[in-house]
Structure formats: C-alpha cells, structure tokens
N, C-alpha and C positions, 0 to 999 in steps of 0.2 A: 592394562595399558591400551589403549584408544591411538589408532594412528593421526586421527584428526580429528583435534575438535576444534567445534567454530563455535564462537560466542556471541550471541547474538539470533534472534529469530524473526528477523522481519524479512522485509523482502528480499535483502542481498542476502542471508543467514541462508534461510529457506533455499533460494539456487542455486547456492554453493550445494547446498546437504543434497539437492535433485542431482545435481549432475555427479556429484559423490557415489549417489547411488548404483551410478551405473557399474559401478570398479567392484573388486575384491578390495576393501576398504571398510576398517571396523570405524566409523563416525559415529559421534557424537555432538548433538546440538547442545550448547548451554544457554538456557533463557532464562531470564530473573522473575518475567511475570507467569501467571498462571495460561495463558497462551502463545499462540504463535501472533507475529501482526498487533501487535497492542500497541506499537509506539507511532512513529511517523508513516507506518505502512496504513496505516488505518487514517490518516487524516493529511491526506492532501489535497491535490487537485484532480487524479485519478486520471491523467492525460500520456498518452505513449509520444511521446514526445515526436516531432520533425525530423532534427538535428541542423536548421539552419541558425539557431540562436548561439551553440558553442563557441566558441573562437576555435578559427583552424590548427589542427595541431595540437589539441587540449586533450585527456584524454575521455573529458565531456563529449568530445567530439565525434570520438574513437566509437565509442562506445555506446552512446546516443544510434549512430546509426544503422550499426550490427546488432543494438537491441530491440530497434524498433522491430524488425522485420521478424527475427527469432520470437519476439514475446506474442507477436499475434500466432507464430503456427505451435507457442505452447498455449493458449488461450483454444485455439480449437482441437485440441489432443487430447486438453485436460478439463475440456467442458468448460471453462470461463466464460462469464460475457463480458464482450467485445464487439465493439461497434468502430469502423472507420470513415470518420464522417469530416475528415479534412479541418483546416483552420485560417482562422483569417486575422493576419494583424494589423489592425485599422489604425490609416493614418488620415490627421486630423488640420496638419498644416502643410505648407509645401516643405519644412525642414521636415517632417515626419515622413512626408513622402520620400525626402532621399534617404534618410532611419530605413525603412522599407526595402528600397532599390539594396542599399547597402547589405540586409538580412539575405536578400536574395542572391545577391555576390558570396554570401560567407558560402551560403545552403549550396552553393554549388561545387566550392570549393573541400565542403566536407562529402559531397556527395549524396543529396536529396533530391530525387527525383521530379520533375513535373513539375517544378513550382510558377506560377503566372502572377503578374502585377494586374488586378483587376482597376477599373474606372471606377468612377461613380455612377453611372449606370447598372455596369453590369452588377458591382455590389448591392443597387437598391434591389434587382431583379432577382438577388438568389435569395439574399437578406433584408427583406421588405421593413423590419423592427430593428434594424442598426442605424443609429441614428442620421437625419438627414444633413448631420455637420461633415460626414464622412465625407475625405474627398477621392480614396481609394483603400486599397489592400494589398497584402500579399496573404497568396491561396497558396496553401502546402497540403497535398490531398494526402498523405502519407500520417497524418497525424489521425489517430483513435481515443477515445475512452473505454475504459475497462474498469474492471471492479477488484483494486489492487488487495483488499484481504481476500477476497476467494482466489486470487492469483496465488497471494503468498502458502493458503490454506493449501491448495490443491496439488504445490509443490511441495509441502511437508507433509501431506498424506500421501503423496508416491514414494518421496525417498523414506518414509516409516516402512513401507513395502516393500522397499529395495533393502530393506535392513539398518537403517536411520536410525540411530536412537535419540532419541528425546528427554531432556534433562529440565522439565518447567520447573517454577516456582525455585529456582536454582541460582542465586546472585556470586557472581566471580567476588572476590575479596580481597584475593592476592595471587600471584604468579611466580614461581622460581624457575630457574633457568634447572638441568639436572641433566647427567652424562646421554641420558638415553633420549632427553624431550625437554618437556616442563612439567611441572606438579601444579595446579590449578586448585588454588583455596576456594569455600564456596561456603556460604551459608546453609549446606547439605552434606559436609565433606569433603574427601580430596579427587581430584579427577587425574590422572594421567593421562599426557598425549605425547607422543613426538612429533607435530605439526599441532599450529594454532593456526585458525582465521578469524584475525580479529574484526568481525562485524556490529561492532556494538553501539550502532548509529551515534546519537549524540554523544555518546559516551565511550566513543574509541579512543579516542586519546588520555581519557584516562587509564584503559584499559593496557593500551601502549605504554603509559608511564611505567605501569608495573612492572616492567621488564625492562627496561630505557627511560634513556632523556629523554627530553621532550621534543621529538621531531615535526608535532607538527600540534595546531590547537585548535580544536571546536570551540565558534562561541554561536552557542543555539541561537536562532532566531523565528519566532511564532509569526504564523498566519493566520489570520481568522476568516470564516465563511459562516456564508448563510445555504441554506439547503432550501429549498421552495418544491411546495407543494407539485404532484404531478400536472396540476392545472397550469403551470409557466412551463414545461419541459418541452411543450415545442415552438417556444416564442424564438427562438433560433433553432438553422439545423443543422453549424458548425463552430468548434470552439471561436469560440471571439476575443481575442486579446487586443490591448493596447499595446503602442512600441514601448519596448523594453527601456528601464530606465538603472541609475548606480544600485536599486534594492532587486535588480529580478526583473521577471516576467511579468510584472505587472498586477492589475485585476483583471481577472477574464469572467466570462460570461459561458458555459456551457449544458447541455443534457449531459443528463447521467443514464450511465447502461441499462440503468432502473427506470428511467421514466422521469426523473426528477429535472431541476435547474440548479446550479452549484454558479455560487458568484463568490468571488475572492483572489486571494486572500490578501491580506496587509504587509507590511514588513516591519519586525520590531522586533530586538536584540531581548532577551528572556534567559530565564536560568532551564537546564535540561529537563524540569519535570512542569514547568509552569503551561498547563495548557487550558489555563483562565482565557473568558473572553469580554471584552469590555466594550460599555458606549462607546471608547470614543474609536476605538479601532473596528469594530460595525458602522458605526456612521462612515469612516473613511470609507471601507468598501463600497458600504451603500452609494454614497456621492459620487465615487469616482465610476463603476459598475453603470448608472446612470448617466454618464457621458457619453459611453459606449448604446447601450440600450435603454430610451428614456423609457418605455412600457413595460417595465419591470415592477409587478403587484409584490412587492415585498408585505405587503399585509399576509400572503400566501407561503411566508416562513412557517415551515414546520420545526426546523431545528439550526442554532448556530453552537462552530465545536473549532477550534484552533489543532494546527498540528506545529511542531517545530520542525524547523530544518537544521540540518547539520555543516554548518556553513563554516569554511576556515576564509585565512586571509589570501591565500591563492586561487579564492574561487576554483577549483578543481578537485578531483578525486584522489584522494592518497592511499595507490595502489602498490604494493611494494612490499617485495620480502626484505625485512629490518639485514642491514649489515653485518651489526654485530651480537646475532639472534638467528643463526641457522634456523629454517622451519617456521618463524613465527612471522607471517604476512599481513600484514595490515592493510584492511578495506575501508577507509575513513572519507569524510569528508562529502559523503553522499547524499546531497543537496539536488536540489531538479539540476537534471535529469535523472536521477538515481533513480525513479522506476522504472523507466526507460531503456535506461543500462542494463541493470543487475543482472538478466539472463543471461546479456555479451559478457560482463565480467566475470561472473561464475564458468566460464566456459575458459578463462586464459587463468583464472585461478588454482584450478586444474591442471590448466599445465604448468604455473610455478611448480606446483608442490609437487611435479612429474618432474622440472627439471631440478628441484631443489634435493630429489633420493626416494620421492616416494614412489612405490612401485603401484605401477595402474594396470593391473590385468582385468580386461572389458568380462564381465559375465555375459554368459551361455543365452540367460533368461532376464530380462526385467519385466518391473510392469511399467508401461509408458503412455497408458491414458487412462482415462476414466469417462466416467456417466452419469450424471448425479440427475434424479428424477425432481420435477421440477412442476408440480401440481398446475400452476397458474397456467403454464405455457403449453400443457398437453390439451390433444383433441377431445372430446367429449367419449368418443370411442377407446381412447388411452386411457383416460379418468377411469373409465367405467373397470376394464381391464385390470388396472393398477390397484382397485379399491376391490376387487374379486381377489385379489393375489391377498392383501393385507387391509383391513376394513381401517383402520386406523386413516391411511390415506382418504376416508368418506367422513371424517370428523375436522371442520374450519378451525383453527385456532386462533388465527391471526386471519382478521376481515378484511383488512386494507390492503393485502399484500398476497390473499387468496392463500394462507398457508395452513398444511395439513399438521396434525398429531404426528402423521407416521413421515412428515421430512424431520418435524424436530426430534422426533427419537433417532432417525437418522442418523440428524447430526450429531448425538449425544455420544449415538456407539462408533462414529468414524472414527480410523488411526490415532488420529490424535481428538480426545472426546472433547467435546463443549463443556463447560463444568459451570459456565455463567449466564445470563439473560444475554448478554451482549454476543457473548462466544456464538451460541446460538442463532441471535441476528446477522452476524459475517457469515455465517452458512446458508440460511437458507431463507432470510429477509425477514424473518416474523420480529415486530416490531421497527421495522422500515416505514410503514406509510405512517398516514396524516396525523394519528393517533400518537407514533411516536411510542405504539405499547401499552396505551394506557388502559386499551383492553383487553390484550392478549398477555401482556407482560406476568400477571397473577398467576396466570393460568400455564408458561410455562415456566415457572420456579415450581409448580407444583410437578409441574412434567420430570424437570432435570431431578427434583428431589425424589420422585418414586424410581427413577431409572438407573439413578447411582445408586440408591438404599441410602439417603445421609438425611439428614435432619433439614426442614424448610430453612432451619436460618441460618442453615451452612452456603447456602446457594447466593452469592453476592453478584451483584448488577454488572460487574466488568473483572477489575482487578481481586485480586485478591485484598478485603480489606474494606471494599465497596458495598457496606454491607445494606442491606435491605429491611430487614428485621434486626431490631435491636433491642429488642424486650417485650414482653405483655403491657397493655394499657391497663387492665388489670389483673392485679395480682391477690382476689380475696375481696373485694368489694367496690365499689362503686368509689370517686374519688372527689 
C-alpha cells in the first residue's frame, strides 16, 4: 500500500514526485512509456513563461507566476540549462498595438515585473532581424528558455533519491474506489494507493473517468516546429512572438538553451497519440514565422517534431481534489503554461493531500541538487582532469554535440537508466546536432546494449516498440 501514487511522468508527474520527496511519504510514480518526459514534456516550446498572457484570476495565472520564479532557482540546484533572455510580442498594426498595451495591463494585474512597451526604434536596435513591418513591442524580461526533459529528468532523479519509486513501461487500465484508497489496475498488476494524482496529461480525463463522471474533457490539440541548425540560433536574442490569437500564443521565433533556433508551433485539434507532422501545418509555421523574422534560412532545418497539448474547453487548469473521491486529485488540462507552472503546482498539491489526511513529516536529510558533468562546456584543464579520473570521458561519441562515452554511460546508470537512443539524447545531447545521430546514433545502441547486458535489437530509438533492428538482411545467403 503506497500512500500516493501519481499517474503520469512528465513534467507535472515528476514535481509532484520532487516535492513528495521531501516527506516521510511512501510514493509511487506510474508511467505507461518506457521513460520519464516522453509525452508533451518533450515537445514544446521550451519557454518559462511571463505570466502576462493568462487571464486575471485563472489559475494560469496563479500559477504561471509562482512558477516562473521557483523553476529558474530549481534549474540552477539541479543543474539544468536555463537561459533568461526576456520576450517580445510584436505588434504589427495599430489594433495590435492596443493587443499589446492590453497584455501589459493584464501582466500587471497578475503580477509580472518590469515589463515596457518598446517603439520601433528601440525594437529595430535590440532586434536588428525582426521584421521592418514591426511598429512596436511588449518586452517582459522575466521570460527564459530551458530544456524541459532535463528539467523533468533531473526532478525524477532526485525524488528516486528521496525514495521515489518508479513504475515505467506501466499503463493504468482501471481504478476502484476501496475502504482504505483505490486499487490501480495496470498492464503490470495491481498497485495500491490511499491518494491518487492524477497527472496523466492528455489523457487525464480519461483517467478521471475511471473513477467519476466526466468533469471535465481533453480534446488534444498538436503543434508542429521546426528546429534549425545552430547556424540561425542567434538571428535573435529574445523569444519573439506574435499577439495572441482564439488558437494560443501564436508562432514564435526563439534560441534554444542548446544553441539552436525553434520556430512554431501551429494549432490543430488531433487525437492524444497523433504527433505526425505534415506540409501543410510546416508551411503555416513557416509563412507565418516569416512575418515576424523574414531572414529565417529554413534550408538550416535539421529536425521538425509536433507535440500535443492538453487543451479543455475552459482554457485553464483543472486542479482539484474530486468531491466525491476523497484522496484522488486531479491535475488536468495542462496546456501553456503548464511548464511554467508545474513546480508552483506541485508545491499546493502537497498541501491538498496535507489537508485532504495525508500526513507530511519533512525528513532529517534530502538530496536537493545535483551536477551533471558536461564534456563540451568544461575548461581544457577540467577535460584533462575529468578524462585522468575515467578515460571513457577522452572517447567523442557524438561529434556535433562534443559528447563523451563516459556522459552516455552516465546517463545509462543514472536513478532512472536511459534504455533508448533518444533516453540517452534528453540526457546528455548525443545525437542533438546537425547530424541528428546519424553518426553517433550506431554507436550508442552499441553503448546501451553492452551497459545493460541485453541483446542490440532490444535497444529501440524512443518508445518502447520503436524498434531499430528488425531482422537480418541476410539469413543464409545472398538475396
């Protein structure tokens, strides 16, 4: 009997399970895919939001601004990259300009710091490659990029260390209600808990259903991007959006913590696993991305990848212990801002289930940050150091991205081990740059396969199921 388990392992999953950690609290994580951050954690915009876009009073709102602040000082505790490089939402008529003024009215109202209505001068001056149609901005210096699966990763490798337990490759099935908790059906077994948090992004409400009506309904909606080479990453050197429109936040134009350019995404209504990406939803990016910045080399694509969001009809976050469901809370609806948030939420989630019976006694000892060595970024004196301790760090694996043998074994034996090519890449970037893996990618399925003991064609590209090898070309002769 498990006093909490959370269902779900992305980014709100994971800070629930962090701040879990800190209690005399037997948790338990349930996730369906073979890691943490597989689903929407892994494919967004990668942006720590403002908080002047919410509506006042939302708990977008709420939330967005108590998260901005907390996720940068877990970023620098737990080693993350993290960059705060402010944002600009370019208006392009005089109605956009009052769109603008009005953002800057809300952003005050929720409580965002600093924010200024830039001219068209000052914007040509910061932003020389924002288009010359621009006739102003609103600048929110409060806004950062980060790198939300090493966010999500490095909070589920603390709370495994806080005594977290981790239940992958683990799919919910079914839910009973039961004198002491609920009984959690699974494609692995039965799990007991007396508290649920249901985190199960696109797929909370149906996970809610199991237990209840229907109080509230996901209907997914995919974004598509493009990723460009590190040769555009510094054709700007803050997020650039358009004013917000009925689909969202628009396309924006930003660097990534990596070095890259990330342009996207679209908006369009999709089933929970659909993260296909097509002509015509690129081309819109593309076009519209181009208003904002026409000197945008999209020939310098290295990769485009959709993520979905978890959108209801309230626009907002459905945060709430269920009525008539003691224990069992539900985290839905976590749409942008939801990376933004989820720290601040994890942190009131905790006190539901504190005022709902569970008892929180703070431990003695945790662990509360980390270090992750990071080959590209050290001194030459570090390097030399680092590769005397363990020679593995003096072998490239990944050229584009400066990455050693001994980060990807690293990653393989961390709390929670890599077990895929991709796993691997959220850790420690091999297979990030231009290449996309295409040279390093062989080389470690050979790594992960000598490091677990399991067979090369056990070793699949992401999910479970993604398989990479799938027979001999030949089997006995020539064909």
């Amino acid at each position: 009997m498990y006093d909490v388990a959370i269902i779900g392992a992305g980014i709100t999953g994971c800070s629930i399970a962090y701040e879990l950690g800190k209690y005399q609290v037997n948790a338990v994580v349930i996730e369906k895919e073979n890691d943490v951050s597989v689903g929407t954690t892994k494919a967004n915009s990668a942006i720590i939001h403002g908080g002047y876009d919410p509506k006042p009073g939302t708990k977008m709102a709420k939330y967005n601004i108590k998260g901005n602040q907390y996720t940068k000082e877990l970023c620098e505790k737990l080693d993350v990259p993290f960059k705060q490089i402010g944002a600009l939402v370019v208006a392009f008529s005089e109605e956009e300009k009052k769109t603008i003024e009005e953002l800057k009215e809300r952003g005050k109202i929720n409580g965002v710091p600093d924010m200024e209505i830039w001219d068209q001068e000052k914007l040509r001056k910061e932003e020389p490659n924002v288009s010359e149609k621009a006739l102003a901005a609103l600048y929110s210096p409060n806004v950062g990029i980060v790198s939300p699966w090493e966010l999500a990763i490095a909070l589920a490798e603390v709370s495994v260390q806080n005594g977290v337990e981790y239940k992958l490759n683990t799919e919910v099935t079914g839910i009973e209600k039961t004198e002491e908790g609920y009984q959690i059906e699974t494609n692995q077994g039965t799990v007991e808990a007396k508290y649920i948090c249901n985190a199960a992004g696109v797929f909370a409400d149906k996970v809610n259903e199991m237990v209840n009506e229907k109080t509230f309904e996901i209907t997914p909606n995919k974004g598509e991007y493009y990723l460009l080479d590190k040769s555009q990453g510094n054709l700007v050197n803050h997020v650039i959006f358009q004013c917000p429109n009925e689909n969202g936040k628009g396309v924006l134009v930003a660097p990534t913590v990596h070095g890259n350019l990330i342009v996207g995404p679209d908006s369009q209504p999709t089933s929970g696993n659909d993260v296909s990406t097509t002509r015509q939803g690129l081309d819109f990016v593309r076009n519209t991305a181009l208003k904002s910045v026409p000197g945008i080399n999209f020939r310098e694509s290295i990769r485009n990848f959709a993520g979905v969001r978890a959108r209801t009809k309230e626009h907002d976050f459905q945060i709430y212990e269920d009525k008539k469901n003691k224990g069992f809370i539900n985290i839905g609806g976590m749409e942008s801002p939801g990376l933004s948030s989820a720290a601040a939420v994890a942190l009131d989630i905790v006190k539901m289930l504190g005022e709902s019976g569970l008892e929180l006694e703070a431990k003695k000892e945790i662990v509360d940050e980390r270090k992750i060595a990071r080959f590209r970024g050290l001194s030459h004196e570090d390097r030399a150091k680092l590769v005397a301790e363990n020679p593995a760090y003096g072998k490239i694996i990944c050229r584009c991205e400066t990455v050693t043998e001994g980060e990807i074994i690293n990653a393989i034996h961390r709390p929670i081990p890599a077990v895929s090519i991709d796993a691997v890449k959220r850790r420690c970037n091999a297979g990030m740059g231009r290449c996309q893996g295409g040279f390093c990618g062989p080389r470690v399925q050979e790594i992960i396969a000598r490091e677990l003991n399991i067979p090369l064609e056990d070793v699949p590209q992401d999910r479970k199921g993604t398989d990479i090898i799938t027979g001999e070309t030949k089997d006995g002769g020539a064909r």
